[in-house]
C-alpha positions as CSV (number, residue, x, y, z in Angstrom):
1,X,-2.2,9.1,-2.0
2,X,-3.6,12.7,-2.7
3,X,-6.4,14.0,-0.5
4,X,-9.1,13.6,-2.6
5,X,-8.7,10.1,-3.3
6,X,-8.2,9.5,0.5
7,X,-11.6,10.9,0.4
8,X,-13.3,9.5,-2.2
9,X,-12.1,6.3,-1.0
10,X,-13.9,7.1,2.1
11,X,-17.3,7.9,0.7
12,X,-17.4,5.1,-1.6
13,X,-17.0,2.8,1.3
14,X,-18.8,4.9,4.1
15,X,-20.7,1.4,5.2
16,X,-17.2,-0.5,5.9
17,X,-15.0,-0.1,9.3
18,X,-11.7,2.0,8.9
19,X,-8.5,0.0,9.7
20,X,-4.8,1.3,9.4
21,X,-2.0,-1.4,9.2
22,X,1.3,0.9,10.4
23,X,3.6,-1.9,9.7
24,X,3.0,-5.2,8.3
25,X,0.6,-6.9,10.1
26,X,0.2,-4.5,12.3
27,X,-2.7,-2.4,13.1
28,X,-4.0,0.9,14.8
29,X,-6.2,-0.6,17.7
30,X,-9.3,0.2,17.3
31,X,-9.2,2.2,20.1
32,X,-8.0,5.0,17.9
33,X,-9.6,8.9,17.5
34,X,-8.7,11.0,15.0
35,X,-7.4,13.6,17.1
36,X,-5.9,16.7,14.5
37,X,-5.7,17.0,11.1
38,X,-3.0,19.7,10.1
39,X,-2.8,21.2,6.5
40,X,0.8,21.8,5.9
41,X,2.7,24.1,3.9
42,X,6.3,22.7,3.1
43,X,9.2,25.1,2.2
44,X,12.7,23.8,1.7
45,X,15.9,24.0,0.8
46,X,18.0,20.9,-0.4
47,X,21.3,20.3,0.3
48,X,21.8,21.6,-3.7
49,X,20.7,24.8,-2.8
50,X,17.4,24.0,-4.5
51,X,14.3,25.6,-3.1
52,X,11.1,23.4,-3.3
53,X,7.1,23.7,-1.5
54,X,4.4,21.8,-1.4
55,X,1.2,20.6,0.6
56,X,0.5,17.8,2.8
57,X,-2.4,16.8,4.5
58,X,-1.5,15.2,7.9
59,X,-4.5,13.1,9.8
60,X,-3.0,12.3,13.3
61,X,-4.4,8.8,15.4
62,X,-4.3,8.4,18.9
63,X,-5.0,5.2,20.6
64,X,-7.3,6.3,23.8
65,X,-6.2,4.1,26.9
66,X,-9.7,3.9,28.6
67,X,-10.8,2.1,25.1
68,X,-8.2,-1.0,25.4
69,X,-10.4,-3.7,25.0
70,X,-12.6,-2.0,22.2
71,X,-13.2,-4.6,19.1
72,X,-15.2,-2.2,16.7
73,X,-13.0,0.5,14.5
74,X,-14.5,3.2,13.6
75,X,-16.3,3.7,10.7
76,X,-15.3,5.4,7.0
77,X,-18.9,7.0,7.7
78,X,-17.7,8.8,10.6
79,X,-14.1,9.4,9.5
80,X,-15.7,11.6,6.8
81,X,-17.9,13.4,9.2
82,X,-15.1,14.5,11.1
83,X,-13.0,15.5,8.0
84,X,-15.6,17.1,6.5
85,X,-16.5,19.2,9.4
86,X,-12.6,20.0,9.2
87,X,-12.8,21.0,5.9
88,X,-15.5,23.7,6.7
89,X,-13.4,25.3,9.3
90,X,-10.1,24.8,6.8
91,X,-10.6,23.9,3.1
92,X,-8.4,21.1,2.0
93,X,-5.8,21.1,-0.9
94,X,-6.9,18.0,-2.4
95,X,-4.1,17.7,-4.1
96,X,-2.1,17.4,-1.4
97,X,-0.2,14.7,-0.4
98,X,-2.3,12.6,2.9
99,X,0.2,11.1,6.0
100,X,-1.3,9.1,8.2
101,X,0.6,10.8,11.9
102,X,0.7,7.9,14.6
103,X,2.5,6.1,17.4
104,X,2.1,3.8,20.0
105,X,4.2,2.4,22.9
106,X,6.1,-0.1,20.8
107,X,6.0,2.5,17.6
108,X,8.0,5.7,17.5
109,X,6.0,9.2,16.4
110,X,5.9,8.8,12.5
111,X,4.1,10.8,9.5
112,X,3.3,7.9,7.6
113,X,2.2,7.6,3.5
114,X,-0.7,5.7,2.4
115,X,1.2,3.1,0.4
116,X,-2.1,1.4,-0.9
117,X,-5.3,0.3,0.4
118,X,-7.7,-2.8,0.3
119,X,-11.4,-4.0,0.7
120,X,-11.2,-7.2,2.9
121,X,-15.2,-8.2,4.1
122,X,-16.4,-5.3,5.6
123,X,-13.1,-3.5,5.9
124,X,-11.7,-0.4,4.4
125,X,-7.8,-1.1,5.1
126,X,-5.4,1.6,4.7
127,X,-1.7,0.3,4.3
128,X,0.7,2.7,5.7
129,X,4.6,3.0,4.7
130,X,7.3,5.5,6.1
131,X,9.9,6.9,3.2
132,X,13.7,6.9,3.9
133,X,15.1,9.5,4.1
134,X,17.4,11.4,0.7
135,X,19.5,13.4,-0.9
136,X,17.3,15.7,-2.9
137,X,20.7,17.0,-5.0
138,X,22.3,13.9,-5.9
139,X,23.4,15.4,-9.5
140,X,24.9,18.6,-7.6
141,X,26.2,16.6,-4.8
142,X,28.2,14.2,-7.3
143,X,26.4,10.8,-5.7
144,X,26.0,8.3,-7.8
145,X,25.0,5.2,-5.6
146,X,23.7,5.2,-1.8
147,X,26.2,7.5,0.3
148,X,25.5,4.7,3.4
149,X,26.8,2.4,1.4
150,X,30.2,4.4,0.0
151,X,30.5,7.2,2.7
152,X,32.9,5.8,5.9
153,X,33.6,8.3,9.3
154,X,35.6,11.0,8.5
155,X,35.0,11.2,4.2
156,X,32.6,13.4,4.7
157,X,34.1,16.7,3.8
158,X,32.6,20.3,2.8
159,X,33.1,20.4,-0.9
160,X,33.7,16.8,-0.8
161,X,30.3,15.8,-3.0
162,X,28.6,14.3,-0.2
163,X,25.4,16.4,1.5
């Protein structure tokens, strides 16, 4: 999801709670703060040698301890009033590609993508999804099918056509 529909979404539904499901099922208590939001600027290299950049814009949730027992989320209203207030001090790409950054005790540290979202009641729910990891320069790197599946210990080689 791009950062102006993350934002749009949250205006249109300013009235309605704000609840992130990390994994199925699962949810951010709503004991969570937005705590940073980072604009990032990507520069890479694949594995191919190709060069590639782009934007992200990463809203990290914390979980405060002293709020354990809290029952009401916070609300898309206030969400927007803290991202707008960002977006004064740093202007958005709103283009830019929105990861939801969040862990908790039984959760490792993850930048996660906003696979979808729905209305339930009085709910804005954001559904959250990691992405495996890949091979960028599958063509250059001669792979043709999943390297977990095909590559053993050892057949990794350089020049071999695996990354």
């Amino acid at each position: 999801m791009k950062t102006h529909q993350f934002i749009d979404l949250l205006k249109a539904h300013q009235g309605k709670s704000l609840l992130f499901e990390y994994a199925p099922n699962l949810l951010v208590g709503a004991n969570y703060h937005i705590t940073e939001v980072k604009h990032v600027t990507i520069d890479s290299v694949d594995c191919g040698a190709g060069v590639d950049a782009w934007k992200e814009t990463i809203i990290q949730l914390w979980e405060d301890p002293r709020e354990l027992g809290k029952t009401e989320f916070m609300s898309a209203y206030k969400a927007m009033a803290i991202l707008s207030r960002v977006g004064k001090m740093k202007p958005y790409v709103m283009d830019a590609e929105v990861r939801i950054e969040y862990s908790n005790a039984n959760f490792h540290t993850a930048q996660l993508y906003v696979n979808d979202y729905e209305i339930r009641g009085n709910n804005l729910l954001f559904k959250l999804a990691g992405q495996p990891t890949d091979c960028k320069a599958k063509e250059t790197c001669g792979i043709t099918e999943p390297a977990a599946v095909t590559a053993q210990a050892g057949e990794c080689t350089p020049g071999g056509g695996c990354c």
